[in-house]
mmCIF file of the C-alpha atoms, coordinates in Angstrom:
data_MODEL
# 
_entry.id   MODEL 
# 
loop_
_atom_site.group_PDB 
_atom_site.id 
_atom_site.type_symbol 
_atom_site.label_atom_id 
_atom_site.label_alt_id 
_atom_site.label_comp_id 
_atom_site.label_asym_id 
_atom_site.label_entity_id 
_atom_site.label_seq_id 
_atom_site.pdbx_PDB_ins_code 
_atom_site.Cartn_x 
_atom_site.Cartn_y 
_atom_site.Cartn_z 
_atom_site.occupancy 
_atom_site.B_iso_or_equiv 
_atom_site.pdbx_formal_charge 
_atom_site.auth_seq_id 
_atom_site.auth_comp_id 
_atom_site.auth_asym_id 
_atom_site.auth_atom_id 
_atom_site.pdbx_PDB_model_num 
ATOM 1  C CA . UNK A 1 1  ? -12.326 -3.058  -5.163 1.00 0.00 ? 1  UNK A CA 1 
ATOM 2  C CA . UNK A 1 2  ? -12.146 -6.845  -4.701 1.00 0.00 ? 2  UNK A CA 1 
ATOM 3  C CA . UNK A 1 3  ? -12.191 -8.781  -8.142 1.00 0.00 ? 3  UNK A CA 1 
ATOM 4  C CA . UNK A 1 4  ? -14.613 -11.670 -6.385 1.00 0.00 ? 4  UNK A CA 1 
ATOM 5  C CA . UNK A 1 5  ? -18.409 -11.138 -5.070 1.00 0.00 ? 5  UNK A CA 1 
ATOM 6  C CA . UNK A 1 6  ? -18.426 -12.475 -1.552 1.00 0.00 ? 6  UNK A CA 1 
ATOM 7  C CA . UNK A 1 7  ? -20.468 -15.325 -1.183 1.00 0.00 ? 7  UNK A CA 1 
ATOM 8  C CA . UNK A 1 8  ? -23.976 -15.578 0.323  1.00 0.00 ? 8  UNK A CA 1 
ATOM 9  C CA . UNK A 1 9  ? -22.578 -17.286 3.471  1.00 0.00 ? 9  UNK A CA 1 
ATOM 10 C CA . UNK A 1 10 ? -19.906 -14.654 4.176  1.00 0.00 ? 10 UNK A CA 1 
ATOM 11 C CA . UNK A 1 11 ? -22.313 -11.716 3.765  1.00 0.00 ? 11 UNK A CA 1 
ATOM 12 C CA . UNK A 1 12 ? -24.718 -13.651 6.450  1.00 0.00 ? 12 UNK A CA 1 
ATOM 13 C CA . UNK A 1 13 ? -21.818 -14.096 8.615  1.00 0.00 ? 13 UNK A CA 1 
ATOM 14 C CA . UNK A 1 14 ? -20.128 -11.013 8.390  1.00 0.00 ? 14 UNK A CA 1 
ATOM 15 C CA . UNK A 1 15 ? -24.259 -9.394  8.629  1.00 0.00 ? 15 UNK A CA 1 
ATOM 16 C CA . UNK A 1 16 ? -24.111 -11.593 11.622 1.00 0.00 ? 16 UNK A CA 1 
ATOM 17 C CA . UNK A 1 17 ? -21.172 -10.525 12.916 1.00 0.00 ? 17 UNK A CA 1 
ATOM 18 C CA . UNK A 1 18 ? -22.041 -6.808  12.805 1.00 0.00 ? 18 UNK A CA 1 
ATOM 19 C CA . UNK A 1 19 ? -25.572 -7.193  13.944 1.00 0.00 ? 19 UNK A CA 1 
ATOM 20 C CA . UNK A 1 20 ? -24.251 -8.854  17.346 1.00 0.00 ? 20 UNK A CA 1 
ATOM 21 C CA . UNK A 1 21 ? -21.932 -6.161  17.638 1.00 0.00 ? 21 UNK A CA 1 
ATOM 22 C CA . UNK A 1 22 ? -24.883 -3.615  17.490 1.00 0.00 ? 22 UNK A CA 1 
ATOM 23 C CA . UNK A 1 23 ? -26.480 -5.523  20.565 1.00 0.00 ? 23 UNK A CA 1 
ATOM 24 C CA . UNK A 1 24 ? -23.314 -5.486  22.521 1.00 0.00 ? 24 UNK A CA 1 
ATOM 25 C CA . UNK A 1 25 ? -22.935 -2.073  21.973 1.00 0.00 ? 25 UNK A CA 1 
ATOM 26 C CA . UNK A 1 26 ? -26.467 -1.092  22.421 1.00 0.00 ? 26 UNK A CA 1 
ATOM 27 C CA . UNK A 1 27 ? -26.148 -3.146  25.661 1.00 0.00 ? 27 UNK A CA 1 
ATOM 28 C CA . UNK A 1 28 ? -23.021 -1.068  27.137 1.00 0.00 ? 28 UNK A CA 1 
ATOM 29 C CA . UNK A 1 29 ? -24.310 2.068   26.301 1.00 0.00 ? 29 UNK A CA 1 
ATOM 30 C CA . UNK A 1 30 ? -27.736 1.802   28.894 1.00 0.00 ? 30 UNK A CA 1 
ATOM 31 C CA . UNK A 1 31 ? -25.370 1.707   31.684 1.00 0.00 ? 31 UNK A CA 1 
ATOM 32 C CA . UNK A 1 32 ? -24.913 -2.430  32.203 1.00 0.00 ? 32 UNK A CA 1 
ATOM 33 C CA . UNK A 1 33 ? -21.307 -2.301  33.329 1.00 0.00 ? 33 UNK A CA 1 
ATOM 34 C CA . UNK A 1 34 ? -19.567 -5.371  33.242 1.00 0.00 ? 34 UNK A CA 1 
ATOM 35 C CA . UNK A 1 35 ? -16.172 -6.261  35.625 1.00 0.00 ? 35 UNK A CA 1 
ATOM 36 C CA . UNK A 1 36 ? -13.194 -7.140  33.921 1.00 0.00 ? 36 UNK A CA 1 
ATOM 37 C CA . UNK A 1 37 ? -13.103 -10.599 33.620 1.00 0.00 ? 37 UNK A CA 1 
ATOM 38 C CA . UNK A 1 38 ? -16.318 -9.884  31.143 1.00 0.00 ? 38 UNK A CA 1 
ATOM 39 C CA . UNK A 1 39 ? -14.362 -7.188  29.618 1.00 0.00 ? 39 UNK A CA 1 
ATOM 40 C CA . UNK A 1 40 ? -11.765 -9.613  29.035 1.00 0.00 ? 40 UNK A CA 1 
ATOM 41 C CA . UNK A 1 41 ? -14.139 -12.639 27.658 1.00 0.00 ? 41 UNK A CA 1 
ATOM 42 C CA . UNK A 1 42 ? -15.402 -10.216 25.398 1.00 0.00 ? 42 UNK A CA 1 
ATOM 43 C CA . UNK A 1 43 ? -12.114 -8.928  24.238 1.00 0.00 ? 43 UNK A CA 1 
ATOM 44 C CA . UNK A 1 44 ? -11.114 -12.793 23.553 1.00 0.00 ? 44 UNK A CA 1 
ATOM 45 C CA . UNK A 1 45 ? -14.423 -13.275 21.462 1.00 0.00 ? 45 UNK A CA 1 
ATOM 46 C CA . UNK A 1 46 ? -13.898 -10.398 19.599 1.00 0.00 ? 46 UNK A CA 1 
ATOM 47 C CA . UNK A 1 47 ? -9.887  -11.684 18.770 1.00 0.00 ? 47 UNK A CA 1 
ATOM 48 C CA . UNK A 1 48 ? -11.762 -15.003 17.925 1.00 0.00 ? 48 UNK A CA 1 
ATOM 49 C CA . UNK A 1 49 ? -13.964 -13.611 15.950 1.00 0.00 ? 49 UNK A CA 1 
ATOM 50 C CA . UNK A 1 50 ? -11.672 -11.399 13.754 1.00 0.00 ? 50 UNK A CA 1 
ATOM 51 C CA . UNK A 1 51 ? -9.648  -14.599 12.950 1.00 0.00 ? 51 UNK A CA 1 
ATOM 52 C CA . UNK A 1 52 ? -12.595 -16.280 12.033 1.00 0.00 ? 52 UNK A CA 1 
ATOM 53 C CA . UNK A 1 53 ? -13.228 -13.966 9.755  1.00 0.00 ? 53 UNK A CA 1 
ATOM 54 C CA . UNK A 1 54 ? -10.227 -12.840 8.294  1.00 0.00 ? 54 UNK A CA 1 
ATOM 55 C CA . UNK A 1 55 ? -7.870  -15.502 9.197  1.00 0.00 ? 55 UNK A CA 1 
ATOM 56 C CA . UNK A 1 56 ? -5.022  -16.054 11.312 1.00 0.00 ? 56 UNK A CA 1 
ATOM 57 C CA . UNK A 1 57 ? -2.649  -12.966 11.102 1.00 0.00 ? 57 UNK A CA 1 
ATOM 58 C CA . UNK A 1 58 ? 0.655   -15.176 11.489 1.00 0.00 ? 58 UNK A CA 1 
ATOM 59 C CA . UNK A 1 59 ? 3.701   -14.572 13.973 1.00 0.00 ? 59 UNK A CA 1 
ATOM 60 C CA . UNK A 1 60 ? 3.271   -10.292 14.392 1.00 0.00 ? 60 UNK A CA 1 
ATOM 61 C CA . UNK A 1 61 ? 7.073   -10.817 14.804 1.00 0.00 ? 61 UNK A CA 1 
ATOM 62 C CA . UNK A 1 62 ? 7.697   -12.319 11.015 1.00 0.00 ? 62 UNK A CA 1 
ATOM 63 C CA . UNK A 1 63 ? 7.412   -9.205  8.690  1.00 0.00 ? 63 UNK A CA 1 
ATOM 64 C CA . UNK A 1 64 ? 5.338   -10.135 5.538  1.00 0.00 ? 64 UNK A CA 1 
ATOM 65 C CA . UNK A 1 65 ? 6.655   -9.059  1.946  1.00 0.00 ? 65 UNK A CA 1 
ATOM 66 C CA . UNK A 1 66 ? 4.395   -5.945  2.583  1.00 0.00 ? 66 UNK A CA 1 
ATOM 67 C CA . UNK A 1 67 ? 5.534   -4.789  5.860  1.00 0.00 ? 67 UNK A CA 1 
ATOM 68 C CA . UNK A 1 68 ? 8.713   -5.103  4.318  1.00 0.00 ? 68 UNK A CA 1 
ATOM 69 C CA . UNK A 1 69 ? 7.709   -3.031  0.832  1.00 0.00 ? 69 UNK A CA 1 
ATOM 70 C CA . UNK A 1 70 ? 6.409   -0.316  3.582  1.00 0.00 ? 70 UNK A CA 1 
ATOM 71 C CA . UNK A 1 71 ? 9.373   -0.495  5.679  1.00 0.00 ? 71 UNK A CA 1 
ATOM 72 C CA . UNK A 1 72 ? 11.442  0.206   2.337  1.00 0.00 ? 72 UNK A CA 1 
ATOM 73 C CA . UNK A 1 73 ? 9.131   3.602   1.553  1.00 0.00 ? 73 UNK A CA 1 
ATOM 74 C CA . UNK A 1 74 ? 9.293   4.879   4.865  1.00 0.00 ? 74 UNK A CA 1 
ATOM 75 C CA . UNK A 1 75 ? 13.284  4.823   4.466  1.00 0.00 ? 75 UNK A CA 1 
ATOM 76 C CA . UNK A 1 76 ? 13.640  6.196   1.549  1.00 0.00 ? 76 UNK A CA 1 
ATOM 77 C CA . UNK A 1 77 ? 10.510  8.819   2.454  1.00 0.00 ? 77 UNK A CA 1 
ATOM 78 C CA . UNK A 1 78 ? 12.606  9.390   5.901  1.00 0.00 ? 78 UNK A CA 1 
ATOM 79 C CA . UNK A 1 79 ? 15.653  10.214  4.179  1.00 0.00 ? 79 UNK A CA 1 
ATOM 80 C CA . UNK A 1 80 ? 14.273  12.357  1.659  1.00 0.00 ? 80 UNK A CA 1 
ATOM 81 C CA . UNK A 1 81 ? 12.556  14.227  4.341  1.00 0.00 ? 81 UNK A CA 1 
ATOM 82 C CA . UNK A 1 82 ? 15.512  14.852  6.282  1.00 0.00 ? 82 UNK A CA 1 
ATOM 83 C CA . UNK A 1 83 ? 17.594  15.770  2.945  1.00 0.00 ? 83 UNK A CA 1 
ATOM 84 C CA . UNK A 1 84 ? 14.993  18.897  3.113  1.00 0.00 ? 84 UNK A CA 1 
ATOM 85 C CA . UNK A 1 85 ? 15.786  19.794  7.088  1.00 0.00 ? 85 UNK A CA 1 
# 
């Protein structure tokens, strides 16, 4: 569980967030079909939108300490598994 509340403007946003999500959804599922550059736009909003909200994820090539800490478990969980084979 986090340690910190989230503040009233991040609930709104993230509410906000959500909420608009709902419509979109809602929207797609009576049938409006949209052509691909819409699908695209929309898949560009939503990539905006996740960074907005949760900040830039960084170069996906540069491993952070915990894709590194993972990495290391999944060797040693690899190995183990194979000692068993």
């Amino acid at each position: 569980m986090p340690s910190e509340r989230p503040s009233p403007a991040d609930l709104r946003r993230w509410v906000r967030g959500h909420q608009a999500a709902e419509r979109r959804i809602a929207a797609d599922r009576r049938g409006q079909p949209i052509d691909s550059d819409a699908a695209l736009g929309r898949a560009l909003e939503l990539m905006q939108l996740v960074e907005e909200l949760h900040g830039d994820a960084g170069d996906p090539e540069t491993p952070t300490e915990e894709d590194l800490r993972v990495y290391d478990v999944w060797v040693r969980l690899r190995a183990a598994l194979r000692g068993r084979a």
